[in-house]
N, C-alpha and C positions, 0 to 999 in steps of 0.2 A: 854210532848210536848205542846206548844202554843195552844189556841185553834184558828183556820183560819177559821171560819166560819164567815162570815159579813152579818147586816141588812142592806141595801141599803134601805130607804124610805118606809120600809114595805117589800121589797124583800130581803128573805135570801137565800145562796148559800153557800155550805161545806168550802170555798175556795175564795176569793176575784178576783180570775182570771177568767176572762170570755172573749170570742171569741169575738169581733167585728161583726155588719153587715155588711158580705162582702161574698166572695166566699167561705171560708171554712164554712158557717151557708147556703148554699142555700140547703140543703136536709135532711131529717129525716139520711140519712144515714151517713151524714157525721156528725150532732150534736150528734148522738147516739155513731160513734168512737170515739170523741170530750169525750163526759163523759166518756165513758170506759176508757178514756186516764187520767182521774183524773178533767177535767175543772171542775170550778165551777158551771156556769154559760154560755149562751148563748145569744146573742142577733140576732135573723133568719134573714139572709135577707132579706132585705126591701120591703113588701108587699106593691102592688095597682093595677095599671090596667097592666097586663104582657106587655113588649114591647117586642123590635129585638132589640139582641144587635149584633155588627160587630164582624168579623172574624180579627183577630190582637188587641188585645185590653192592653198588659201590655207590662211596659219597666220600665229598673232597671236602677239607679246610682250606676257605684261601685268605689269606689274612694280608689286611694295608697293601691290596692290590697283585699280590702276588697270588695267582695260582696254581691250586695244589700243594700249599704248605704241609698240609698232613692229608690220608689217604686212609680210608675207612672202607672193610669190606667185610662183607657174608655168604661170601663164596669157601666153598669147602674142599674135599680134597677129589681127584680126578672123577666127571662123571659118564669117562669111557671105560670100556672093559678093557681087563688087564692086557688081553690076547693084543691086541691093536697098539694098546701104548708096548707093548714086548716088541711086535714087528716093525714099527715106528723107529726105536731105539736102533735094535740091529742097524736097519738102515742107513740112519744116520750116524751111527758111527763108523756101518762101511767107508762111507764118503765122505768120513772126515776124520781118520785115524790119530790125526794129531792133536785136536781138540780134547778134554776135559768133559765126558758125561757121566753125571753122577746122578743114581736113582734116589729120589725122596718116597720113602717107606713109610706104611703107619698101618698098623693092623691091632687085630685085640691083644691084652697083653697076657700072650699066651707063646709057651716053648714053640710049639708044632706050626703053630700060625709064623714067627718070625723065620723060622729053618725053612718054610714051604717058601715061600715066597720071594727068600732071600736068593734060595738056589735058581728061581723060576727068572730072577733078572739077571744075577751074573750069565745067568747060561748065553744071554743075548750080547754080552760083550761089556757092558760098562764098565767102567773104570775105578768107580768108588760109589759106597752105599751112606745114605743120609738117612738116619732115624727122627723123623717128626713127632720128637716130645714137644710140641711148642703151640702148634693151633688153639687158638685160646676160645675158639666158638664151634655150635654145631658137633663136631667131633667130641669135642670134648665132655660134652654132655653124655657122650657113647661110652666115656671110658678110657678114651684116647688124647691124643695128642696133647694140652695141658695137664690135663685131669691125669697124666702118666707123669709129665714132667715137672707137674709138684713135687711128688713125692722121690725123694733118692732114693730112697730100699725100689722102685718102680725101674726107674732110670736105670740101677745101676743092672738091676735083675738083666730086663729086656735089652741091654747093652752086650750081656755078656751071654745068652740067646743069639741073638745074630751074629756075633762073634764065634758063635760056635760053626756055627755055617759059612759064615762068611771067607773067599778067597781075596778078595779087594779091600782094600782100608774104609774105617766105617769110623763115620764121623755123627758127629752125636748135636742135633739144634734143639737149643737151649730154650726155655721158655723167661721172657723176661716177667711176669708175673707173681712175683716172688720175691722176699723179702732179701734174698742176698742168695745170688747165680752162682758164687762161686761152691755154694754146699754142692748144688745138683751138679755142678759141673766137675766135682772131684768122685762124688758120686760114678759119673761117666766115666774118666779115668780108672776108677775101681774094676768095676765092668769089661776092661779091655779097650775103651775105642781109641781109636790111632787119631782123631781130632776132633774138636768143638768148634759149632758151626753157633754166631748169636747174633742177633738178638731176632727172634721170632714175633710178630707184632703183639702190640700191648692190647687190651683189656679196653674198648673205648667206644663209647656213643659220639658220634657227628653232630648232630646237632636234634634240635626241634623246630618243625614247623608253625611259624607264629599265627599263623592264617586258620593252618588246617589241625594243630595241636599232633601231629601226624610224627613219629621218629623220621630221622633221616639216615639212610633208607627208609620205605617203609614198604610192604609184600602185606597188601590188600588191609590197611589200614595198621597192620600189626606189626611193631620192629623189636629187635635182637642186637645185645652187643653185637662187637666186632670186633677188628683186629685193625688197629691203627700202625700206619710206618710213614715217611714220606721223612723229609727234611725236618721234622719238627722234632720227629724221634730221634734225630744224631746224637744230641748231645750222653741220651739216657743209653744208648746201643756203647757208646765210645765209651763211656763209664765202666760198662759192667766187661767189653773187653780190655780195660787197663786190670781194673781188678781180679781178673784171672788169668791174664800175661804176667803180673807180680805175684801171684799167688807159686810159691816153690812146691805146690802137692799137685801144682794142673802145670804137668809137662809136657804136654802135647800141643802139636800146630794149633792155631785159630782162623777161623774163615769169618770173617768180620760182614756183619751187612747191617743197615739201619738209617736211613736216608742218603745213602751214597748217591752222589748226583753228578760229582764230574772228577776230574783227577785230583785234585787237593784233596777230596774227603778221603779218596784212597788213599793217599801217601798218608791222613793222618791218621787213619787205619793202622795200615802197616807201621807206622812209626811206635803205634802204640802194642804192640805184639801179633797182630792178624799177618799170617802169610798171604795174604790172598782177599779179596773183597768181593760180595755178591749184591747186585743189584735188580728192583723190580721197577720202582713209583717211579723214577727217572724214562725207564723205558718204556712203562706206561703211559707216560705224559708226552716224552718228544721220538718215541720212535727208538731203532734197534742202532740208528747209525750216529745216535751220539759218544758209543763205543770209540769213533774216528777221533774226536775230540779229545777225549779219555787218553787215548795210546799215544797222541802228538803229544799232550800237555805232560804225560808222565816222562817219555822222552826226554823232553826238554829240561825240565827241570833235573833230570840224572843227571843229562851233559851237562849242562850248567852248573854243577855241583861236584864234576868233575868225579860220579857213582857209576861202579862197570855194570851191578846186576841191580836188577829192582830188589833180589832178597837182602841184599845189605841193609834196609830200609828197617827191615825185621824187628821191634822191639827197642830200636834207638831210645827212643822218649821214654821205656816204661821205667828206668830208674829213675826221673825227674819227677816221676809218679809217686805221690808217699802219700800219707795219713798226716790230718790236720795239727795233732800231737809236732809231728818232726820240723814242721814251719819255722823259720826263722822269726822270731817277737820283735828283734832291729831291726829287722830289712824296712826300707822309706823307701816312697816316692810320694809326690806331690804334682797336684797338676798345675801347667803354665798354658796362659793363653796367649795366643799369637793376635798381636792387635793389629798386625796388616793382612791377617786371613779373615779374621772373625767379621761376623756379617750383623753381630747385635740383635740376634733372633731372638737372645736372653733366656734359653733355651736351657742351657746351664745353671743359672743364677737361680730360675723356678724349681729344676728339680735340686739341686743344693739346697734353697733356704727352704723348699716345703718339706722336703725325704731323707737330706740326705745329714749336713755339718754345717749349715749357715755361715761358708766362710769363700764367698765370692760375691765381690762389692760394686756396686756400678759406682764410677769415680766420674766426679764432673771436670770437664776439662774448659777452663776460661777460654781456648784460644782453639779449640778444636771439637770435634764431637765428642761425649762420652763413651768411655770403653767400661769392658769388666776386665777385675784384675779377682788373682785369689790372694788370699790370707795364707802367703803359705806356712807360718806358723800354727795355725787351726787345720791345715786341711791334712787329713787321714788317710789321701791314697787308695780312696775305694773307686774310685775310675766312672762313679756314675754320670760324669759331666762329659767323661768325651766319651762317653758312650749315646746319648743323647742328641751330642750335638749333631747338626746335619752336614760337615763342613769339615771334610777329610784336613787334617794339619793345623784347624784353628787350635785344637787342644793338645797338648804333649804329653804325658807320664814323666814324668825325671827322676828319673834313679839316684839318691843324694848319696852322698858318701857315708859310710855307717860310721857313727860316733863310738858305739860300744860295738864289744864282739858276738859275734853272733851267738844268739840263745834261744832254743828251742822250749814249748810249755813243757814237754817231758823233761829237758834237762834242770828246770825252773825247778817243776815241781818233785826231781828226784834229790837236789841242793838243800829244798828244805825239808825232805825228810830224813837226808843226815843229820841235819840238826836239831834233831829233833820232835820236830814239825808234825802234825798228822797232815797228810795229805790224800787225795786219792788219785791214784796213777790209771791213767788208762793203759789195759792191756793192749798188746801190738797182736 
């Protein structure tokens, strides 16, 4: 078997899978089922000054029958005192020296406040410290957590504040609320931290009450953004970590999290630059021992692929990573349909001719039932037909052989400004 053990900036853990700070890390008692359960690794709910949090505080999307596609809450950060979650910690690191506990921090953004506090949790043994610039609600209104991780002169300040205290590597969660992660996240680098932790949840109202006109949540008729994550948020969380695995001024590890659900999200995590992946909505939803599932599926796929460590994994994909500029303008494919899969749901045919190139035909057949075919002279390779379809292998992608050589918009448009030409180049 593979070996799953990852260095993360100096933190090692059996396992690349670690819990999120959130509600399944606010007690000794729940990190301690947590590892019994196989996790690797923990990051404890977000220590500082305890608040009150409200009665009502989470709501689910669940979309075309699946539930908990996305994950909405306005719960805030620890609402036990510091003393408890410090004796908690010890503890459970006595009894699981080998594990991965990392403290999630958030205080005002002040020198004395990060130095107090910082020293008040190493003293208890953890392994690595987590700065929550990211909380997008509640807090943030205080000053904290987004409301810091806006701004980069904030980030990089308070970065390099606990840094100065700090004995154990300090990782820096990122706020995705923001026009482009990678500024604050070099920001971070600037500041000193040994690694960035992303994506923090987004910015997001659940829904509305159609009955009762009520937000969902709502805490006594009255509702509050949130902080959305679950499956829905992958695709935006895996973005903004390819974007700062390519980015050559953000040289530091990544702790990847954002709807991570089972081991494929992980590997394509890791494939994308995250050492390591952190998990909540998953564990929220089915419990602490789908971790089990997680460490067989990564396994297997190693052996299977004939990979010694899970860190080889590291960053594989982030050169296939680029800007829409370096695209190849030749590259084809075209879609074919399989007329002994296809079920004639015409599923394809409706979104082609209302969305998409009007170039898949239903053909009558004298001596059989009618099929669709495509035009594949018209059809453009935008994929929305076997995306649609419901019928794994009715629809194919075919990658045709390139006529001309390959040519990129930048190399297009740098050809005619030799000769020439005004053009305007996008910078890289």
């Amino acid at each position: 078997m593979a070996n799953l053990s990852i260095n993360l900036a100096g933190i090692k853990s059996p396992n690349p899978f670690w819990l999120a700070s959130a509600p399944p890390t606010n007690s000794g008692y729940q990190v301690q089922r947590a590892f019994e359960a196989g996790w690797g690794g923990a990051v404890w709910k977000t220590l500082g000054d305890p608040i009150l949090n409200v009665s009502s505080r989470f709501a689910a999307v669940s979309f075309n029958g699946q539930r908990v596609a996305g994950f909405n809450n306005i719960e805030l950060i620890t609402d036990r005192p510091l003393e408890v979650n410090l004796k908690e910690i010890y503890e459970t690191k006595k009894r699981f020296p080998d594990h991965a506990i990392i403290a999630s921090l958030m205080v005002e953004p002040k020198q004395e406040k990060w130095h107090e506090i910082v020293k008040r949790v190493e003293d208890v043994g953890v392994d690595g410290l987590e700065l929550n610039f990211g909380c997008p609600h509640g807090m943030a209104e205080r000053g904290m957590g987004s409301a810091s991780g806006q701004v980069p002169e904030l980030v990089e300040k308070q970065t390099y504040w606990a840094k100065e205290a700090a004995k154990t590597p300090v990782i820096v969660k990122l706020t995705p609320n923001i026009t482009d992660i990678t500024v604050t996240a070099e920001a971070a680098v600037r500041g000193g931290a040994d690694a960035i932790s992303m994506i923090n949840t987004i910015n997001s109202l659940a829904g509305v009450d159609l009955n009762t006109w009520n937000t969902i949540p709502h805490v006594a008729g009255k509702g509050a953004h949130g902080g959305y994550c679950g499956p829905a948020v992958k695709p935006i969380a895996l973005n903004m970590v390819a974007e700062c695995a390519r980015n050559p001024r953000i040289n530091i590890p990544i702790s990847g999290m954002g709807g991570v659900s089972n081991w494929q999200d992980a590997v394509e995590y890791m494939l994308m630059g995250a050492s390591g992946v952190q998990v909540c909505t998953a564990a929220m939803h089915h419990g602490f021992r789908i971790v089990e599932d997680m460490i067989d599926g990564l396994n297997n796929y190693l052996d299977a692929r004939g990979i010694v460590s899970v860190m080889d994994l590291v960053g594989k994909a982030v050169p296939k990573f680029s800007d829409w500029g370096n695209l190849d303008l030749n590259y084809k494919v075209i879609a074919r349909i399989n007329t002994d899969v296809c079920i004639n749901c015409n599923k394809c045919h409706i979104a082609c001719e209302d969305t998409s190139h009007q170039c898949i035909d239903m053909v009558k057949n004298p001596i059989g039932n009618d099929y669709l075919k495509v035009r594949e002279e018209d059809c453009v390779g935008c994929n929305l037909c076997s995306i649609v379809c419901p019928v794994d292998g009715a629809i194919d992608m075919i990658e045709l052989p390139n006529e001309l050589p390959p040519m990129t918009w930048n190399e297009r448009q740098a050809a005619l400004q030799s000769q020439g030409c005004e053009v305007n180049i996008v910078k890289q």
